[in-house]
C-alpha positions in Angstrom: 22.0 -24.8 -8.8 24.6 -23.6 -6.1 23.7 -21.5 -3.9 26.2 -18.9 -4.6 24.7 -18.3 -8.3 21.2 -18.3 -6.5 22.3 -15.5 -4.6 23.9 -13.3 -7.5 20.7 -13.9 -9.5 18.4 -13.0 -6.9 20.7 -9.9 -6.2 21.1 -8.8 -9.7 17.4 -8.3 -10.2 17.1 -6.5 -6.8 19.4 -4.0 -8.1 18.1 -3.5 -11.1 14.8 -2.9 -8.7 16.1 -0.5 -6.6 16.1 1.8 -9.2 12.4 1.7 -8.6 10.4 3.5 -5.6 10.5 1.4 -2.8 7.0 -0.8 -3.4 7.0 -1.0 -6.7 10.8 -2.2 -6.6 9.7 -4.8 -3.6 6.7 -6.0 -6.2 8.7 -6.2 -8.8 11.2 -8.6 -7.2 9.2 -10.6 -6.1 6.7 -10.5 -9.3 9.5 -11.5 -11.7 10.5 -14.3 -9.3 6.9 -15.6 -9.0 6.6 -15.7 -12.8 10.1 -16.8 -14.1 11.9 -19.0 -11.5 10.7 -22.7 -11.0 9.8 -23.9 -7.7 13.2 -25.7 -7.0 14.6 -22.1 -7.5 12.4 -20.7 -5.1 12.5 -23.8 -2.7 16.3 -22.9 -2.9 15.7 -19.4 -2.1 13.7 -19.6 0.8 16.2 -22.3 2.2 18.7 -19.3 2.3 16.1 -17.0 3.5 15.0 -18.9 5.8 18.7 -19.4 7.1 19.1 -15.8 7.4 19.9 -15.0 3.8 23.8 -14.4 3.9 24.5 -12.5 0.6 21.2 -11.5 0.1 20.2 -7.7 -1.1 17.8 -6.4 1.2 15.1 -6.1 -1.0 15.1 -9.7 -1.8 14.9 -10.6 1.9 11.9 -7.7 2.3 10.2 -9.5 -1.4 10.0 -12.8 0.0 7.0 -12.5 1.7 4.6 -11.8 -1.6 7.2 -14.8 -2.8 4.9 -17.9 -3.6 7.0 -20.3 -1.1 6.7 -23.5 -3.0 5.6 -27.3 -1.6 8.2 -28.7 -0.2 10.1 -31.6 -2.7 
């Protein structure tokens, strides 16, 4: 998957999350991540995150620690 579709996925649940209070909306994100995207999705996410995130929502970048980071391939 690019990146660029990562990063408008990852976004478009973070806004619908910010309509949340704070923690819940940070739970949520990173709840709906942990159940629904596969690990190459989330092995692909944390290579953005963990290359600063450009075009990331702040929430995802403040979810990826309760994120379950994934083996590497």
């Amino acid at each position: 998957m690019s990146h660029e579709k990562l990063v408008t996925m990852a976004n478009q649940i973070a806004r619908f999350m910010e309509s949340k209070p704070h923690a819940e909306g940070v739970s949520g994100l990173a709840g709906h991540i942990n159940d629904f995207w596969e690990p190459r999705m989330r092995r692909q996410l944390f290579d953005l995150i963990d290359h600063g995130g450009d075009g990331l929502r702040p929430l995802v970048m403040e979810a990826a620690s309760q994120i379950r980071r994934p083996a590497a391939a």
